[in-house]
C-alpha positions as semicolon CSV with decimal commas, in nm:
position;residue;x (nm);y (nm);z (nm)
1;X;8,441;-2,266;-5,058
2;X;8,112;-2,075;-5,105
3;X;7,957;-1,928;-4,795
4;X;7,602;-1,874;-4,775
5;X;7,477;-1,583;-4,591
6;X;7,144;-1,612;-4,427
7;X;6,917;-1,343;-4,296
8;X;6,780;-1,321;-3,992
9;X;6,432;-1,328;-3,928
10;X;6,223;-1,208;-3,617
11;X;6,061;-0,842;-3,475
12;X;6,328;-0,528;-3,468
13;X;6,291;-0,358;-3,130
14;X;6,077;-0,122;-3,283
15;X;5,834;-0,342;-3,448
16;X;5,802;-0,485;-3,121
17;X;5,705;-0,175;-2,947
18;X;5,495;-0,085;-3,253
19;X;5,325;-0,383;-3,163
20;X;5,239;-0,405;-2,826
21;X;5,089;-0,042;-2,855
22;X;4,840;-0,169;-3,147
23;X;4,773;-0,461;-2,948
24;X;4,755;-0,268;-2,619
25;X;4,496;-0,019;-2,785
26;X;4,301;-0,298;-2,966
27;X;4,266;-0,449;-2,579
28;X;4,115;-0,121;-2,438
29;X;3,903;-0,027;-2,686
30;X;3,743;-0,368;-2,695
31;X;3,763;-0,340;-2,277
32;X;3,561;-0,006;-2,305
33;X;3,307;-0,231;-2,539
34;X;3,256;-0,487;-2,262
35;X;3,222;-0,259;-1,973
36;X;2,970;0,010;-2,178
37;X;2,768;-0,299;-2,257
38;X;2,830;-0,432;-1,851
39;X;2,732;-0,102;-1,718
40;X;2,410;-0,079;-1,993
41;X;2,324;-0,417;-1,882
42;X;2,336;-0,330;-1,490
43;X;2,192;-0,043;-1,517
44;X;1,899;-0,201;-1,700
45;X;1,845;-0,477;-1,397
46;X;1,901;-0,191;-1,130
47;X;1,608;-0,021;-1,344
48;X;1,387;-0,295;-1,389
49;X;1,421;-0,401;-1,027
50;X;1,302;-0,053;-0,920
51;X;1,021;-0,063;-1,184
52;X;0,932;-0,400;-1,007
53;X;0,947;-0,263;-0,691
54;X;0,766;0,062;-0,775
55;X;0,438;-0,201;-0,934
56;X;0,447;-0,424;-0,663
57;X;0,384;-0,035;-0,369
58;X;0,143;0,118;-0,565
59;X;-0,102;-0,223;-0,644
60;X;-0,033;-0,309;-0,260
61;X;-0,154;0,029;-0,115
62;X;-0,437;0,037;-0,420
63;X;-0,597;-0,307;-0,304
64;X;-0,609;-0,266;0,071
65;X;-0,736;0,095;-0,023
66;X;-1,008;0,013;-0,243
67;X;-1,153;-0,258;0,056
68;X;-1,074;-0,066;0,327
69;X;-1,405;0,097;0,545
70;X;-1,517;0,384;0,407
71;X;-1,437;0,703;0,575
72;X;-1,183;0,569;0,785
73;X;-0,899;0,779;0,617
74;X;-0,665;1,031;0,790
75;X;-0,364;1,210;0,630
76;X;-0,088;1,369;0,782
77;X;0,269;1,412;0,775
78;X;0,338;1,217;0,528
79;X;0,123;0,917;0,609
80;X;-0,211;0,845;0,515
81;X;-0,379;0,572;0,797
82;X;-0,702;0,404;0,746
83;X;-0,923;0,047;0,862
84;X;-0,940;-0,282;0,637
85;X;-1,247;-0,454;0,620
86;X;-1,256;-0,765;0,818
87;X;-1,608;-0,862;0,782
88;X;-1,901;-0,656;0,580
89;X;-2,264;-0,682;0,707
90;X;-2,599;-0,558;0,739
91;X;-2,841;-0,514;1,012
92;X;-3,227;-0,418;1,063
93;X;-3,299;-0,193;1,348
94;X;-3,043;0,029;1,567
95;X;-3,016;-0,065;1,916
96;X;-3,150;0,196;2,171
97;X;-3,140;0,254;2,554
98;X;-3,363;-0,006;2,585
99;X;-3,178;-0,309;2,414
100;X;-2,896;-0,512;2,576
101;X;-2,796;-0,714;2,232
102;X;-2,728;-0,595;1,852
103;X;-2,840;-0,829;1,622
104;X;-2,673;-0,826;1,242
105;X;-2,583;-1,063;0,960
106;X;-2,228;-1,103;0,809
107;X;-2,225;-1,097;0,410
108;X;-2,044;-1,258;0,150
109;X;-1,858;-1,508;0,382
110;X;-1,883;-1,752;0,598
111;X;-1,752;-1,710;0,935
112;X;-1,578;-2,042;1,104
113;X;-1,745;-1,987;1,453
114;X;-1,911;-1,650;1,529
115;X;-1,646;-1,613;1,859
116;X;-1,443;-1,502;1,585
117;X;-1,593;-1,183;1,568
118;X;-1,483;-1,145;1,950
119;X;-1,222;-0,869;2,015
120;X;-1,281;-0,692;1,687
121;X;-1,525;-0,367;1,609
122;X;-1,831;-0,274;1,433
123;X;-1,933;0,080;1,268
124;X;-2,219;0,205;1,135
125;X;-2,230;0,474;0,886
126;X;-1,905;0,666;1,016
127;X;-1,800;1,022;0,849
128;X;-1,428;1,022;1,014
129;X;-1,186;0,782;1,148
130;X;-1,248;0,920;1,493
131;X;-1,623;0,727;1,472
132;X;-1,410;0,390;1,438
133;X;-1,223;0,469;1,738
134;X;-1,408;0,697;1,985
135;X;-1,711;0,775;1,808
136;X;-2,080;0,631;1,940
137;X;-2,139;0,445;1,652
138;X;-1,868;0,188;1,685
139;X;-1,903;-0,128;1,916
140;X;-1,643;-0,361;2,071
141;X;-1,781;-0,713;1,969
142;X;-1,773;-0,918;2,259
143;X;-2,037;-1,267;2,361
144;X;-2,068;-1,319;1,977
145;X;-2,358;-1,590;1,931
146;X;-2,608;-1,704;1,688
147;X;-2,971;-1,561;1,726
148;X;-3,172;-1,806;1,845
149;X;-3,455;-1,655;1,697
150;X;-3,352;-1,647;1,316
151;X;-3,068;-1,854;1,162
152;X;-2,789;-1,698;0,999
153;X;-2,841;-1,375;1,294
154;X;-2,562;-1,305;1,501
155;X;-2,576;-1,118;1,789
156;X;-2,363;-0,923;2,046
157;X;-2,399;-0,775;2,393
158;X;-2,420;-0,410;2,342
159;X;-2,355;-0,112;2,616
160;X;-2,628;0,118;2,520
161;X;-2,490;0,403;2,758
162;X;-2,185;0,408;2,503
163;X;-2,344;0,353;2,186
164;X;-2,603;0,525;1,971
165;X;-2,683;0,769;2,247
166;X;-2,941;0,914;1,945
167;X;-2,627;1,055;1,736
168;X;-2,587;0,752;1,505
169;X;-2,786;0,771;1,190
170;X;-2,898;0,498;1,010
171;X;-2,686;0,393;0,721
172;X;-2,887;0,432;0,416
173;X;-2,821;0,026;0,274
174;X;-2,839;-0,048;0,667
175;X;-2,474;-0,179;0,575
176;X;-2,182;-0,223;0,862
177;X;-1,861;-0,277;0,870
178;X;-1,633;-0,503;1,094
179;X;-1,235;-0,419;1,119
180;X;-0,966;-0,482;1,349
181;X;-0,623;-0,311;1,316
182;X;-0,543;0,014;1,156
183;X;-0,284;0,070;0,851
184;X;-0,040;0,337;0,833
185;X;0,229;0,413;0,523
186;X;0,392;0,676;0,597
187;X;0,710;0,856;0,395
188;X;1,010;0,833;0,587
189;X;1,282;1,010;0,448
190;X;1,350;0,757;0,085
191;X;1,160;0,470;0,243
192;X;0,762;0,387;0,239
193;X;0,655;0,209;0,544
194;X;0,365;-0,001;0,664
195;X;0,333;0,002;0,977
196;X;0,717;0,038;1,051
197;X;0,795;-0,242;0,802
198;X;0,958;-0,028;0,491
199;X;0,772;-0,173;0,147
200;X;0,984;0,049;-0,054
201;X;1,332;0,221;-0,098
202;X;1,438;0,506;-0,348
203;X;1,153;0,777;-0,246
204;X;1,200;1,115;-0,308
205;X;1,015;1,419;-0,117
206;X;0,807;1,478;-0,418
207;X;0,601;1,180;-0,261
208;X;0,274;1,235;-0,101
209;X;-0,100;1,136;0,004
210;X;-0,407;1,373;0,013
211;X;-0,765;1,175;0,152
212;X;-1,092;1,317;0,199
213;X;-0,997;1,415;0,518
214;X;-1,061;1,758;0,719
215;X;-0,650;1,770;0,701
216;X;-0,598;1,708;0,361
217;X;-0,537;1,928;0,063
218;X;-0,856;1,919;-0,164
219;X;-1,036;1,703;0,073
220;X;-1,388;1,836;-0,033
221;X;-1,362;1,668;-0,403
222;X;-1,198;1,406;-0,265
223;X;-1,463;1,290;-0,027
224;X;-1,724;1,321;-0,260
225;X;-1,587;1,123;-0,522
226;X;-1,457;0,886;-0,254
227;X;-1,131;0,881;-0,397
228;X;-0,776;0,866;-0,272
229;X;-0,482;1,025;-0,422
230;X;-0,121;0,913;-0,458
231;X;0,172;1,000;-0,605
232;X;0,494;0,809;-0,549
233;X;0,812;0,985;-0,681
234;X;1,134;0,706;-0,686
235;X;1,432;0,814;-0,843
236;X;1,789;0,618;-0,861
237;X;2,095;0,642;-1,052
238;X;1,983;1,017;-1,141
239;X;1,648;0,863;-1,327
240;X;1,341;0,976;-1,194
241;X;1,044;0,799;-1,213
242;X;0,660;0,924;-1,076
243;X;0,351;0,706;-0,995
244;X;0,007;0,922;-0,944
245;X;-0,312;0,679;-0,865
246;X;-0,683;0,796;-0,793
247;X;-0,784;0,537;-0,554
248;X;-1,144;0,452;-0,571
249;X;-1,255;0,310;-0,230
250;X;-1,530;0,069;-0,344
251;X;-1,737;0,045;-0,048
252;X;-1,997;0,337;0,110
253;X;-2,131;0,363;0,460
């Protein structure tokens, strides 16, 4: 009787472990594949997102800038403050001692009732922020009416021992301006705020503000040219990434 002798297939113990290494190395270097291309993606969204951000600060603090009342900047500390316009305007003759009403137009707008105008402020040709707060030429609006002498004329009731007082000269376009509540950013340690509300995250100290200000760095050119200078410094993820604007505030007194 012939026997038939038959070899047996299958892995050796050390073809096996032979093996699993190659296959074990294969896994981890196509692992480190998948999480440098992870890592390059997130880090490319984290940097975008931060880009985003960065855009979104600086055109929000350039717009409300550029309309905001001339002269009605103030830097310090890290913050630069300063007065939207509500309402632009123009007016013909000053109030004196004599007169008990102010009478003005409001441009480029038209106003639902003139009681809106109640509770807010006027100025006329201010130099500092202090003549939209303290100064004599600024008036509360209050008793806001139409003229009944021309139409389009508004007038308001006007405390002539308060106002004018002969210090307030006339703005050379006889141009005023109407504003309400001041705005503040201010740097606060890596956050921009407005007004307490943070607009922006990832600020380094390098930030700042300078205005035309009597407290600002440079404030001479600045006021002349009626600019505003910025420069936002955000850095994450050791990237470091700098933002300097010139502000041109597009109104004069």
């Amino acid at each position: 009787m012939k026997r038939v002798n038959k070899r047996q297939a299958g892995f050796t113990l050390i073809e096996l472990i032979i093996t699993i290494v190659v296959i074990g190395i294969m896994v981890m270097g196509i692992a480190g594949f998948i999480e440098l291309g992870t890592k390059g993606y997130a880090d490319t969204v984290d940097r975008q997102q931060l880009q985003n951000q960065a855009r979104f600060v600086v055109e929000k603090i350039t717009r409300e800038i550029r309309h905001a009342v001339p002269n009605s900047f103030e830097q310090s500390e890290g913050c630069i403050s300063f007065y939207p316009i509500d309402y632009a305007g123009a007016y013909a003759v000053l109030p004196t001692s004599d007169d008990a009403t102010f009478q003005f137009i409001v441009v480029n707008t038209e106003l639902a009732t003139p009681a809106d105008l109640n509770g807010k402020q006027l100025v006329i040709n201010p130099s500092v922020q202090d003549d939209l707060e303290n100064g004599t030429n600024h008036i509360d609006l209050v008793n806001v009416q139409e003229s009944s002498d021309d139409d389009g004329v508004l007038q308001t009731d006007v405390d002539s021992s308060q106002f004018n007082q002969g210090a307030v000269t006339n703005s050379v376009g006889n141009r005023l301006y109407i504003y309400s509540n001041k705005v503040s950013y201010c740097l606060e340690g890596s956050r921009l705020e407005r007004n307490g509300v943070t607009v922006g995250d990832y600020l380094t100290s390098d930030s700042s503000f300078a205005s035309g200000d009597t407290n600002s760095p440079n404030s001479d050119s600045l006021s002349r040219s009626g600019l505003i200078h910025i420069k936002l410094s955000f850095k994450q993820n050791d990237e470091t990434t700098e933002y300097e604007n010139d502000i041109q505030v597009l109104n004069v007194p």
